[in-house]
C-alpha positions as CSV (number, residue, x, y, z in Angstrom):
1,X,16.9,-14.1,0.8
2,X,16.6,-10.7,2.7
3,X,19.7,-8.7,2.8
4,X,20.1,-6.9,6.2
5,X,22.2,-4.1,7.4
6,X,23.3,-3.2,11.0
7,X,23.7,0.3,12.0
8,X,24.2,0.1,15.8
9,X,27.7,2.9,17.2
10,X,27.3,-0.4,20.5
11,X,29.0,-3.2,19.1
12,X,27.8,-5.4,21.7
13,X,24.3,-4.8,20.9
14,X,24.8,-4.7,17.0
15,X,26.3,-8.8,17.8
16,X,23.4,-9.5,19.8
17,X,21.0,-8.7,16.6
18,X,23.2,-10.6,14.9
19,X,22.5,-13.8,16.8
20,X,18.8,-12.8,16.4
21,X,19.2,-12.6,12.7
22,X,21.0,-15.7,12.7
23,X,17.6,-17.6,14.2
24,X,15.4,-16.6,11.2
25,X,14.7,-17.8,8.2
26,X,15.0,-15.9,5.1
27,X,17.7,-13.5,6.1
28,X,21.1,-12.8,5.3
29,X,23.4,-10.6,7.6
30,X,25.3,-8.6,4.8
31,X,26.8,-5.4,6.3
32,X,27.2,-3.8,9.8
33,X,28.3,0.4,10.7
34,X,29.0,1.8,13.9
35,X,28.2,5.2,12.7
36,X,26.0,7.1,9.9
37,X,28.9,7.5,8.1
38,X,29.5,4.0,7.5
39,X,25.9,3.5,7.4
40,X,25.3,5.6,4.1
41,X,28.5,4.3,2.8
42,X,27.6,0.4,3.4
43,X,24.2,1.5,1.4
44,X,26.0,2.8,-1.3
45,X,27.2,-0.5,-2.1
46,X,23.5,-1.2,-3.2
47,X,23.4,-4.8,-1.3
48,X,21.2,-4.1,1.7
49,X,17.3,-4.7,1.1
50,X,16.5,-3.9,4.9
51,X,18.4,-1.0,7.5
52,X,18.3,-1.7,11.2
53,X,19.1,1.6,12.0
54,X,20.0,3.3,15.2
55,X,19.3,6.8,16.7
56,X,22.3,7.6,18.7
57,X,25.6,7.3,16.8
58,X,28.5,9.2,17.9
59,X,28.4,11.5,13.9
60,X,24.6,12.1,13.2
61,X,21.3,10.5,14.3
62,X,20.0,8.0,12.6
63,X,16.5,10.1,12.5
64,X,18.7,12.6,10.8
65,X,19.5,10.1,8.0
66,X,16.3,9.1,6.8
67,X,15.4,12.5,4.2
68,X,18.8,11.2,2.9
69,X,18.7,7.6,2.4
70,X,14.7,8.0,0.8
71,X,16.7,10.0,-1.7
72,X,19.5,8.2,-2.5
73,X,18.1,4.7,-1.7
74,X,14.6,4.5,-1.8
75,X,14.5,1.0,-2.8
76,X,16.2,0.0,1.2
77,X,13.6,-0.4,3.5
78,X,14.1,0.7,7.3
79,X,13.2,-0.5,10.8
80,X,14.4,1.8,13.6
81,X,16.0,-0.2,16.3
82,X,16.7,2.6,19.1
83,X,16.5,3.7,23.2
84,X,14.8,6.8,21.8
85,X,11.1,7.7,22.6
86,X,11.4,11.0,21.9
87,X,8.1,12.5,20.0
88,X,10.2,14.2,17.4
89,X,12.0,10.6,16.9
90,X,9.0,8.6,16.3
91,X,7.5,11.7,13.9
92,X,10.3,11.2,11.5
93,X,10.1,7.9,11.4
94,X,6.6,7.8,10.1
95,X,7.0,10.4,8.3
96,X,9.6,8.8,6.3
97,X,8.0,5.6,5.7
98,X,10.3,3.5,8.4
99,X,8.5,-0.2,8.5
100,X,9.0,-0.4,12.4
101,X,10.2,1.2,15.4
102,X,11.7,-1.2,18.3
103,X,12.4,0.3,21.5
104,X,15.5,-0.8,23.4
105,X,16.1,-3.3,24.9
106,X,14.4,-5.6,22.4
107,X,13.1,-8.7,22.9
108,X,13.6,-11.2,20.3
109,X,10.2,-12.2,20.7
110,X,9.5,-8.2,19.5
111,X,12.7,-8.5,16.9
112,X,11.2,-11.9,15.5
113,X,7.8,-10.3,15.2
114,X,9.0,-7.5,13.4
115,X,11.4,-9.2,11.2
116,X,8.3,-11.4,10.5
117,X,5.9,-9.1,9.4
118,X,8.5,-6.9,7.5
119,X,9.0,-10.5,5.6
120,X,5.3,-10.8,4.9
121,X,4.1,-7.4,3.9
122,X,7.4,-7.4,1.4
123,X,6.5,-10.6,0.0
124,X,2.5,-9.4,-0.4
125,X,3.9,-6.2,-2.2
126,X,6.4,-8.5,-4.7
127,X,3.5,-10.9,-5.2
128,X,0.3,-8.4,-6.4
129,X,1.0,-6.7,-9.7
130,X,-2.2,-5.0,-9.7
131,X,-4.0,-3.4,-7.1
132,X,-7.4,-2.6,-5.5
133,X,-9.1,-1.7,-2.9
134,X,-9.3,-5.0,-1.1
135,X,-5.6,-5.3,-1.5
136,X,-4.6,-1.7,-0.7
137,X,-6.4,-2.3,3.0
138,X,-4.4,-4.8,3.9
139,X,-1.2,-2.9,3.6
140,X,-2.5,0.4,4.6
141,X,-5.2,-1.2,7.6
142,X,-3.7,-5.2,8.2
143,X,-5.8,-4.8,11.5
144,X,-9.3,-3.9,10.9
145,X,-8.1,-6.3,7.3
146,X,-7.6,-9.5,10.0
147,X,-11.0,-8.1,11.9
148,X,-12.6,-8.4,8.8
149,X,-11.4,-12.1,7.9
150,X,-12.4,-13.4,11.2
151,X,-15.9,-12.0,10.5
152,X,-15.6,-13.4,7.0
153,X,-14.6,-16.7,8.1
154,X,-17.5,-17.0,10.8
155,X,-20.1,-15.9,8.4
156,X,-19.0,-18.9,5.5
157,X,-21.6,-21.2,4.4
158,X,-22.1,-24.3,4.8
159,X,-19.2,-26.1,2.6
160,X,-16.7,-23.3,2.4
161,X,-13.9,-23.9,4.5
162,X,-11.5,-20.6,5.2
163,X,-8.1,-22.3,4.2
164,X,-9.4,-24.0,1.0
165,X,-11.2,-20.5,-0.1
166,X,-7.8,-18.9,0.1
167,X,-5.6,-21.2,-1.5
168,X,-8.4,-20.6,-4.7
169,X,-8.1,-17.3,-4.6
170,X,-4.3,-17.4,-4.7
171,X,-4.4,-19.8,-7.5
172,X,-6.9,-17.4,-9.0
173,X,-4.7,-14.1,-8.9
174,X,-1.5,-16.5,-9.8
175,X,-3.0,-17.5,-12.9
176,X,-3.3,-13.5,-14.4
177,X,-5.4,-13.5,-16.8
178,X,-5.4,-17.5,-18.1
179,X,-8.6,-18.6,-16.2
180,X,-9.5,-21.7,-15.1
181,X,-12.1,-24.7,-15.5
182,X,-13.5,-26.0,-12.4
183,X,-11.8,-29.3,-13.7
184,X,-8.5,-27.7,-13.8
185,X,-8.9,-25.8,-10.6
186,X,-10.1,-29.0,-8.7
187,X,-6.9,-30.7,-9.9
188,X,-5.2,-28.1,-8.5
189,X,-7.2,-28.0,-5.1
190,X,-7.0,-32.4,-5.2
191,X,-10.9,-31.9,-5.1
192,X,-13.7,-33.3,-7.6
193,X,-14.9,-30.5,-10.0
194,X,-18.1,-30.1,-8.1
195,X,-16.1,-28.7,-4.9
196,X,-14.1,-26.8,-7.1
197,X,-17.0,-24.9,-8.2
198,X,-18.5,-24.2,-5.9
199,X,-16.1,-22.3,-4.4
200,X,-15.5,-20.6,-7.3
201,X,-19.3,-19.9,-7.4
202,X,-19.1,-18.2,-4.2
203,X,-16.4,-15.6,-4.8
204,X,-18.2,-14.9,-7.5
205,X,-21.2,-14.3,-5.5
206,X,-18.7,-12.2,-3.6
207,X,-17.5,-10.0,-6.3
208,X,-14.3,-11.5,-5.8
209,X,-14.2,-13.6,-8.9
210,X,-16.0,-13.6,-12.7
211,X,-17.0,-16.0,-15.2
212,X,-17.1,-16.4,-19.1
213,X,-18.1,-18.6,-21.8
214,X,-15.4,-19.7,-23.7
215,X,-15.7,-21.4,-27.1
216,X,-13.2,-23.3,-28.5
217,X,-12.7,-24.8,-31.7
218,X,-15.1,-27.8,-31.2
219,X,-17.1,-29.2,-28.5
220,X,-19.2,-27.1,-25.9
221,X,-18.0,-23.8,-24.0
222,X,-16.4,-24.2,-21.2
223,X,-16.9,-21.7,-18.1
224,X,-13.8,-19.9,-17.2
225,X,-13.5,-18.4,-13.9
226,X,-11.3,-15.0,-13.3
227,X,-10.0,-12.9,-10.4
228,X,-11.9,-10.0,-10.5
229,X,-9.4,-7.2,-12.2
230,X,-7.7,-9.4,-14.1
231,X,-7.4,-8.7,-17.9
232,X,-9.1,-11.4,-20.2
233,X,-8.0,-11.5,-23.6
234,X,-6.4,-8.3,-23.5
235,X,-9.8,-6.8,-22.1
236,X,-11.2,-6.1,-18.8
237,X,-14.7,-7.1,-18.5
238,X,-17.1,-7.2,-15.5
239,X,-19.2,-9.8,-16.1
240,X,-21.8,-10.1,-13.4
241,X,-23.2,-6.7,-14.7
242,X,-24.8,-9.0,-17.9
């Protein structure tokens, strides 16, 4: 669970993103200020994960706030929920990192949306604990990123469904650096071996995904497939430069 804070000076408004909060899954309604003097204090308590912070309270502005609460809690994440438009406004808050910046009034289509993504680009972040390049652009560029997938999914060969290629690759990066058979990886899937492979074949062919021999005590090597960047026995090896 998500813990949210409300910092809204209208307490009308601040009940009506309550209710919105109330419709969606995966957050918890933990605190609510209707000023920034509450706001930093109900921070301090350290059990917000998300702000939903105002501009125009009757102490300070809420754009004010934000050099202050990256410094003291840079853990909190921020969505600006405000009737200001103003250029200096909107400067500051990507400047300081804020995650999203509603306009009032707010929809709860708009709310739901950004409450969604928030949810989904938190839950990327928790979920990678390495990164590269392909994983960088999809926090930094998630458009030209979704762009890119459609292009990716219309260009699949024959055999390669778009679903079932992403649920390898997650099992793939889940799996750090334990490998898997094609065997265990179609019991995983609920597919033969065959299908397995060849799906793992093709990331490989993609530079997604490598390969070794591994010998055990008896018996013949078995192939081991690896997300690419993930460590193999202590050691990180490319192996489609052999």
């Amino acid at each position: 669970m998500i813990n949210v804070a409300i910092a809204e000076d209208d307490f009308r408004v601040a009940h009506i993103h309550e209710q919105f909060l109330d419709k969606l899954e995966g957050i918890r309604m933990v605190d609510k200020a209707l000023n920034a003097t509450q706001a930093m204090e109900l921070l301090a308590k350290g059990k917000t994960d998300l702000i939903l912070l105002d501009n125009y309270m009757p102490d300070e502005c809420g754009a004010s706030l934000l050099p202050a609460i990256r410094e003291r809690f840079a853990e909190v994440d921020i969505i600006m929920i405000t009737a200001a438009a103003d250029k200096e406004v909107v400067e500051a808050a990507l400047h300081y990192g804020v995650m999203d910046y509603l306009i009032k009034p707010v929809t709860f289509e708009r709310f739901q949306h950004a409450i969604r993504n928030y949810l989904e680009k938190r839950a990327f972040i928790k979920q990678n604990e390495a990164y590269n390049q392909t994983i960088i652009d999809q926090l930094f560029h998630p458009t030209e990123l979704k762009a890119s997938k459609k292009e990716e999914c219309d260009s699949l060969p024959k055999g390669i469904d778009q679903l079932t290629l992403g649920k390898v690759e997650e099992l793939l990066q889940n799996n750090s650096g334990n490998g898997w058979t094609a065997e265990q990886m179609g019991e995983m899937m609920g597919a033969s071996r065959t299908t397995a492979r060849r799906y793992l074949e093709y990331l490989i062919s993609r530079g997604k995904a490598k390969a070794e021999l591994e010998y055990g005590m008896v018996g013949r090597p078995e192939r081991k497939y690896y997300k690419i960047g993930n460590e193999v026995n202590g050691r990180v090896k490319d192996f489609q430069k052999r």
